[in-house]
KOLVEX-388561 format. One line per 10 residues: number of its first residue (from 0); their letters; for each residue x, y, z of N, C-alpha, C. Coordinates in nm, 2 decimals, decimal comma, always signed. Layout:
<pts>
NUM	A	X:Y:Z:X:Y:Z:X:Y:Z ~ ...
</pts>
This chain:
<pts>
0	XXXXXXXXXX	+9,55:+7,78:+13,81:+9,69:+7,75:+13,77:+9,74:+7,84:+13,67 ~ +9,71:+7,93:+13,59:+9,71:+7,96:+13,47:+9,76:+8,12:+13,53 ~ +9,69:+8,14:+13,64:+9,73:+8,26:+13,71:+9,82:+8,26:+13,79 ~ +9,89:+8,17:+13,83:+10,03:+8,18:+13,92:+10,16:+8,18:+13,80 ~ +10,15:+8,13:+13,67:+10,25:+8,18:+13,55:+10,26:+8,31:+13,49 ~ +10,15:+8,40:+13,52:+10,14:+8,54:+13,43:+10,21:+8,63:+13,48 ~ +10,27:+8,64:+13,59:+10,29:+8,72:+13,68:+10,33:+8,67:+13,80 ~ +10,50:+8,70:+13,77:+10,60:+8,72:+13,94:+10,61:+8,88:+13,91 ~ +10,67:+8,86:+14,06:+10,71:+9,01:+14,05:+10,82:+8,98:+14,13 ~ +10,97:+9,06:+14,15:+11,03:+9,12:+14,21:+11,05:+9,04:+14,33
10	XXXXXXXXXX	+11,18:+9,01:+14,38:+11,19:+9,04:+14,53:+11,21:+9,20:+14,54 ~ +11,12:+9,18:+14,71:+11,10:+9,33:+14,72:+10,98:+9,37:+14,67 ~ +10,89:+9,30:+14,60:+10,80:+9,33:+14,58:+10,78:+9,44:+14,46 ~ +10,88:+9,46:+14,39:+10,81:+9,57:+14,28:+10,92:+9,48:+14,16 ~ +10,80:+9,50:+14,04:+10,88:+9,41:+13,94:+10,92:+9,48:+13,83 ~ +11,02:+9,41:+13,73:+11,10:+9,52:+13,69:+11,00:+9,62:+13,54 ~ +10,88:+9,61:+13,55:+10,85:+9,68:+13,45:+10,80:+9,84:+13,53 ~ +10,78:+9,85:+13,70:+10,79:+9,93:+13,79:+10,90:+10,05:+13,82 ~ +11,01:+9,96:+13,77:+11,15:+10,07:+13,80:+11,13:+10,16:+13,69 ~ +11,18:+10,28:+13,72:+11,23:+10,36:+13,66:+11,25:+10,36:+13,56
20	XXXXXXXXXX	+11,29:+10,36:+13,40:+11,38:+10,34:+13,31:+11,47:+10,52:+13,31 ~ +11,51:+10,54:+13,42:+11,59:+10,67:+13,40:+11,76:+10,65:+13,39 ~ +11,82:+10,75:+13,33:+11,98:+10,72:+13,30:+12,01:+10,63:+13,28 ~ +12,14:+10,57:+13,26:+12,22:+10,50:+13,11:+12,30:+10,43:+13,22 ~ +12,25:+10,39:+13,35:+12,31:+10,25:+13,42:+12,23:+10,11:+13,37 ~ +12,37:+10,03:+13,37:+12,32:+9,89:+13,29:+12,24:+9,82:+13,42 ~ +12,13:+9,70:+13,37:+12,06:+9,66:+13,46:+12,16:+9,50:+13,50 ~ +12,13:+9,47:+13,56:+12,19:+9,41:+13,67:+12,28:+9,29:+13,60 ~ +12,40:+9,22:+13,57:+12,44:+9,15:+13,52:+12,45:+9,18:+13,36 ~ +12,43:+9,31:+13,33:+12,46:+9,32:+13,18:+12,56:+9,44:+13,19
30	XXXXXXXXXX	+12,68:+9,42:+13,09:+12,84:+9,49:+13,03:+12,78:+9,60:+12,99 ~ +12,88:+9,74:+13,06:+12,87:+9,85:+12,99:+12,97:+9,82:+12,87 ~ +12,92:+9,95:+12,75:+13,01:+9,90:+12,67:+13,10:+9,98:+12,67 ~ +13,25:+9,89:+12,58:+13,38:+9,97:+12,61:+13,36:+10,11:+12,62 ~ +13,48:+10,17:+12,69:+13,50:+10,33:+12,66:+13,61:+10,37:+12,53 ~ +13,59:+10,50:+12,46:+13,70:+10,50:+12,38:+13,81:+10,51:+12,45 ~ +13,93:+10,48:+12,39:+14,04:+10,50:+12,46:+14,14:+10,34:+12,52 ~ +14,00:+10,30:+12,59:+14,10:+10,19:+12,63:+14,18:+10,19:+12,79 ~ +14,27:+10,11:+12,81:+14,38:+10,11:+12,94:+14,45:+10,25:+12,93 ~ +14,48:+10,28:+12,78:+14,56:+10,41:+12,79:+14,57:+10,52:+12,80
40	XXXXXXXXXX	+14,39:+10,55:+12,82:+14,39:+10,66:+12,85:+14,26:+10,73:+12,66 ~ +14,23:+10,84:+12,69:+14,19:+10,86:+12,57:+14,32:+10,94:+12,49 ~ +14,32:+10,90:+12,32:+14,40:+10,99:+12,27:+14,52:+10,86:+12,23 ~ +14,55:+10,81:+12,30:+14,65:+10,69:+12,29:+14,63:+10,54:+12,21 ~ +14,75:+10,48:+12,20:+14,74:+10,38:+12,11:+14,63:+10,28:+12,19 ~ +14,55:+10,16:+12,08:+14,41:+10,12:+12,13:+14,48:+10,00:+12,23 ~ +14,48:+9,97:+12,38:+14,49:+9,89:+12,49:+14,65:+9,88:+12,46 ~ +14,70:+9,96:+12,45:+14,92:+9,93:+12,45:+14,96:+10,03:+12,52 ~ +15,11:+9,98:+12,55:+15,12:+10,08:+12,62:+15,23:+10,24:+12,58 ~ +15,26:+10,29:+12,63:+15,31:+10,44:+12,59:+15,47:+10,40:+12,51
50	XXXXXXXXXX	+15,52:+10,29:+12,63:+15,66:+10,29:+12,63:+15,67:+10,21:+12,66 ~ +15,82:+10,17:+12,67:+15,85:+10,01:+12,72:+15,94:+10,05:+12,82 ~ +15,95:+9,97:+12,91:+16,02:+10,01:+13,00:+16,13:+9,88:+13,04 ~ +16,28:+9,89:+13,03:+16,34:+9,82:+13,01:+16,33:+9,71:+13,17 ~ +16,38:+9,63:+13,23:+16,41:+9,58:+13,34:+16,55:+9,63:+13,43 ~ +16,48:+9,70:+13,54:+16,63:+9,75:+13,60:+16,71:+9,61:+13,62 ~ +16,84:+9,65:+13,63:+16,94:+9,58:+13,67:+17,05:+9,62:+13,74 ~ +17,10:+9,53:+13,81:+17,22:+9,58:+13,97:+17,31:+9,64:+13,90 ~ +17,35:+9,76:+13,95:+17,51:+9,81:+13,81:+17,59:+9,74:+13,93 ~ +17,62:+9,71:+14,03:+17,71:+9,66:+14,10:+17,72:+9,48:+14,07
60	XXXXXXXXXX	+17,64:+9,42:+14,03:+17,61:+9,29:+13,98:+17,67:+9,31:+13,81 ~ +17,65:+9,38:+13,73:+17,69:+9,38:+13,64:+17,75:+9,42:+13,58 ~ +17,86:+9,53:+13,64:+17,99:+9,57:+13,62:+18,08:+9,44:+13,75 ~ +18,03:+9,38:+13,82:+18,09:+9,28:+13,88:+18,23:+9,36:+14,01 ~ +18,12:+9,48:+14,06:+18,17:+9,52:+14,14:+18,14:+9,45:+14,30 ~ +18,28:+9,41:+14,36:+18,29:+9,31:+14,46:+18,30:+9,41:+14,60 ~ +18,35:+9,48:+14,64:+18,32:+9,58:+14,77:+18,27:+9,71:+14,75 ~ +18,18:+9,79:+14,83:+18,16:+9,89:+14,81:+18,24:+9,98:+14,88 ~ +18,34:+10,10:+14,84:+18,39:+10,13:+14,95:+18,35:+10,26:+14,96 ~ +18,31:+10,30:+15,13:+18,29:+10,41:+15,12:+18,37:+10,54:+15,10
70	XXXXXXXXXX	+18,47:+10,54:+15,12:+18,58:+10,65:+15,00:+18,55:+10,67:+14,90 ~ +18,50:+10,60:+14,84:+18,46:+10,56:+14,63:+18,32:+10,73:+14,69 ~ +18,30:+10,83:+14,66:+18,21:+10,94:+14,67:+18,15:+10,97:+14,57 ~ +18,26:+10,96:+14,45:+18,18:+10,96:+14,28:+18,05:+10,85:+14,29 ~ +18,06:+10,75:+14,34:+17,98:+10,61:+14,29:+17,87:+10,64:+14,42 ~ +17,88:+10,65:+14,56:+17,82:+10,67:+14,62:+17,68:+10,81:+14,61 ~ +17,75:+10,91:+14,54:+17,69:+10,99:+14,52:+17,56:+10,99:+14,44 ~ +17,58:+10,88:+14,34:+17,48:+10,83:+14,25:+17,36:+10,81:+14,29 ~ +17,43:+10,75:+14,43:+17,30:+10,67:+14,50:+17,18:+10,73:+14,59 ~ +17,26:+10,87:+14,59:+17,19:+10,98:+14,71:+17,12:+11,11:+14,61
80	XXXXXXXXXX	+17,00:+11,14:+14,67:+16,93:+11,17:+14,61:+17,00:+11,41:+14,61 ~ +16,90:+11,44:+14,51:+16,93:+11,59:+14,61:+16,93:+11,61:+14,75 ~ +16,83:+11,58:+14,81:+16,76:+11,62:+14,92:+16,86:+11,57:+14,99 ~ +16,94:+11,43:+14,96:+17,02:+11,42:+15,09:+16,97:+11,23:+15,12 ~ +16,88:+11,24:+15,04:+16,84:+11,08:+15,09:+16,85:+11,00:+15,03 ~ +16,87:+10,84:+15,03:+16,92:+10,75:+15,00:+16,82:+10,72:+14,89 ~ +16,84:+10,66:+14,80:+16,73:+10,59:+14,67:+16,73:+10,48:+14,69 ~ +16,55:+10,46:+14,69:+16,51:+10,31:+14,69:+16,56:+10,25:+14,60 ~ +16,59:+10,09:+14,65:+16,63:+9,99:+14,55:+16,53:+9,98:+14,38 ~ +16,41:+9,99:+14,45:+16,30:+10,01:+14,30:+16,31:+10,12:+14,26
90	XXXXXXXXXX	+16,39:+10,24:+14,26:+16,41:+10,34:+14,15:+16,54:+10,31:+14,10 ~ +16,68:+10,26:+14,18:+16,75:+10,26:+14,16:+16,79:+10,08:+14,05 ~ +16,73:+9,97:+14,11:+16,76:+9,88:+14,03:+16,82:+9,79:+14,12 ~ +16,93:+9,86:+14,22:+17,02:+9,77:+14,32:+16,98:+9,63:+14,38 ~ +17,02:+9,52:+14,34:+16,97:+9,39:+14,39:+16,97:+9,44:+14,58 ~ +16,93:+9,35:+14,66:+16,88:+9,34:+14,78:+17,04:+9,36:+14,90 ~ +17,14:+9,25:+14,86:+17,28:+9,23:+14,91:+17,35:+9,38:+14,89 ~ +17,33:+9,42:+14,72:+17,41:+9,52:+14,74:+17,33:+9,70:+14,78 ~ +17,20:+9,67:+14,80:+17,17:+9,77:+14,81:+17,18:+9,77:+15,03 ~ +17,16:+9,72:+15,10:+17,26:+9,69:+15,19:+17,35:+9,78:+15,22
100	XXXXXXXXXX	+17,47:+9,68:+15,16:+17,61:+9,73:+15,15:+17,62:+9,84:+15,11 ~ +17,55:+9,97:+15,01:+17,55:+10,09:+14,96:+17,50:+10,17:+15,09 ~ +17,40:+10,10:+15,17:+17,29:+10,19:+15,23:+17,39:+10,21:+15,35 ~ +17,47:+10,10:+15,39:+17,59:+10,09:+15,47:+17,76:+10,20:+15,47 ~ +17,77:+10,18:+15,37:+17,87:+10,29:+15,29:+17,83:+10,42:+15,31 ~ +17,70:+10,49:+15,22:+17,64:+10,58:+15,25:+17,68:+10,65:+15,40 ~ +17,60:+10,54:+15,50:+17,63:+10,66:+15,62:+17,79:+10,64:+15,70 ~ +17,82:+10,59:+15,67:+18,01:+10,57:+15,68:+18,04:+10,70:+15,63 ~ +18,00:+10,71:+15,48:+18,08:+10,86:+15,42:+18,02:+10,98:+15,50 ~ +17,89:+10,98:+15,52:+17,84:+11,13:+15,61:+17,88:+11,11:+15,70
110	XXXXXXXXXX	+17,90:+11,00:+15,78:+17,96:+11,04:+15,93:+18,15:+11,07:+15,97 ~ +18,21:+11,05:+15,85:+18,33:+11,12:+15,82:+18,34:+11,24:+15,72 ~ +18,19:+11,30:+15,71:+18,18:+11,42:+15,58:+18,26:+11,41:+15,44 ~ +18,22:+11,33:+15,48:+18,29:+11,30:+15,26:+18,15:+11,31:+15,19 ~ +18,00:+11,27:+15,20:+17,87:+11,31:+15,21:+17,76:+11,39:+15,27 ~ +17,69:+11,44:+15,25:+17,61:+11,58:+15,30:+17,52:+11,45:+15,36 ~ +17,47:+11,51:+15,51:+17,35:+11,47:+15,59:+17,20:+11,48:+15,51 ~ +17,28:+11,63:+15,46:+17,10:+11,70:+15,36:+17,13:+11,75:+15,27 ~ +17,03:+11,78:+15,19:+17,03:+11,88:+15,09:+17,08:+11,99:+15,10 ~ +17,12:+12,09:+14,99:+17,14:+12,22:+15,00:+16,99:+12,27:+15,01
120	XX	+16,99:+12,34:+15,11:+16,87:+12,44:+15,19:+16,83:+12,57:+15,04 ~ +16,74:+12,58:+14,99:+16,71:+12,63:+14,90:+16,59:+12,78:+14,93
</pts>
């Protein structure tokens, strides 16, 4: 009896005073510890972030602009990138309805050339 307590070994058969003790991986269920730096990166403030980044908001919602017309080229222009192509709602802010109605406008103006199809060819 005294001999089936002194000694398990291992599933798999080899127990852990067998393994290796080579390199600086943690054994099985134990925390490496933190790195310097943090979420931010090394060099940066400890787990914060760089900047704050405000919450976009619809300029068409909050200047309380009610049609978009495609004539309007100054305002449409904003919305088109160099290349010629439209900006996502997540870079630009535009709620869902009026980004739509822009993306609608948009090709109204290029298809009567008051807007470029493309970029200037570089």
């Amino acid at each position: 009896m005294a001999d089936e307590t002194t000694a398990t070994s291992a599933p798999g058969g080899h127990s852990s005073s067998d393994r290796p003790s080579g390199g600086d991986r943690p054994e099985r269920g134990e925390r490496r510890p933190p790195r310097p730096g943090g979420p931010g990166g090394p060099g940066g403030r400890e787990g914060g972030r760089k900047y704050f980044r405000r919450k976009k908001v619809c300029k068409f919602c909050v200047e309380k602009i009610e049609a978009i017309n495609y004539k309007d080229v100054r305002l449409l222009a904003q919305f088109v990138a160099e290349s010629g192509k439209i900006v996502p709602r997540r870079l630009t802010g535009v709620c869902t309805p009026h980004q739509r109605r822009l993306s609608c406008a948009i090709k109204q103006a290029r298809n009567i050339a008051l807007l470029p199809f493309a970029g200037r060819a570089s």
